[in-house]
Each structure stands twice: as C-alpha cells, then as structure tokens.
Phi, psi and omega in degrees: 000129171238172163209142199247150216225159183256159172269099156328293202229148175176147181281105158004141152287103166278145201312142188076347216269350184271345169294344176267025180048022155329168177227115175233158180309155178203151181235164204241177187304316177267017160092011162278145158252124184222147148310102188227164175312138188314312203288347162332077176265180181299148172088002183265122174265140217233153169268123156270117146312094178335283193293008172212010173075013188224160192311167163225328189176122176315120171254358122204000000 
C-alpha cells in the first residue's frame, strides 16, 4: 500500500552528486521525513510506502 505526498522541503543537488545514486533528506507535506533520490526537488510528488515509511517512486 502506498501514498502519494508533495516534497515540501529537500537541499539542491550538486553536480555529480547524482552520478553516485545517492539519498539525501526531504520532507513532505505532512511533515514526514524520507529519504529520495538526488533528482528529487520541492514540488515532486513522490510514492510512500505506508508500511516502512520509504520512497517507493516519483510520481511527477
């Protein structure tokens, strides 16, 4: 089961950091903090997984 949440808040990605496929924090509309992908920005709406609380997929 998932849901999907907008990123609120999340730090700029800097050049290269996304050739390693890294995670940096973000935080979502209800004030949950999850991990996502560098390419992530504010306004991305993103899949949680309900049962562990982690990214599952960019949803736009």
């Amino acid at each position: 089961t998932h849901v999907e949440l907008e990123v609120t808040d999340t730090p700029p990605a800097f050049r290269g950091d996304t050739a390693q496929g890294g995670n940096k924090p973000a935080t979502l509309e209800t004030g949950l903090r999850v991990n996502v992908p560098m390419f992530i920005t504010p306004g991305t709406t993103i899949r949680v997984d309900t049962r562990t609380g982690e990214y599952s997929e960019r949803v736009s």
